[in-house]
Phi, psi and omega in degrees: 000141177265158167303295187309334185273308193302289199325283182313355186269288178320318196280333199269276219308326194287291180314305141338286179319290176320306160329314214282273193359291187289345170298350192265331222277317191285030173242328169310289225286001152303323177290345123092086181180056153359274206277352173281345196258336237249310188279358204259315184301289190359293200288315172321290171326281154357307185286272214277019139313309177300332187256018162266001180247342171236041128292286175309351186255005180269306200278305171298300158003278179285334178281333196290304194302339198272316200264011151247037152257332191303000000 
């Protein structure tokens, strides 16, 4: 596998991921627990902080990779 290959493959996962993520978010307010749905929402926020930071860190990657062909 290449760095090009690497990269689209994390970026498939990283979309995956968000899907699941947001697939998560209509299911707290089922748990009918206020401070348990308040840390679940956190963490979730957080989860998708994080894989938007190994986007962004994909994305430079391939601009770093791009502007040392010119």
């Amino acid at each position: 596998m290449d760095k090009s290959e690497a990269i689209r493959d994390l970026r498939a996962k990283c979309d995956e991921l968000s899907r699941q993520i947001t697939a998560m978010h209509p299911v707290v307010p089922k748990l009918q627990d206020a401070p348990t749905q308040n840390e679940i929402i956190r963490a979730l926020f957080e989860l998708t902080k994080n894989v938007e930071v190994v986007k962004k860190q994909l994305l430079r990657l391939e601009k770093r990779d791009d502007s040392t062909v010119l």
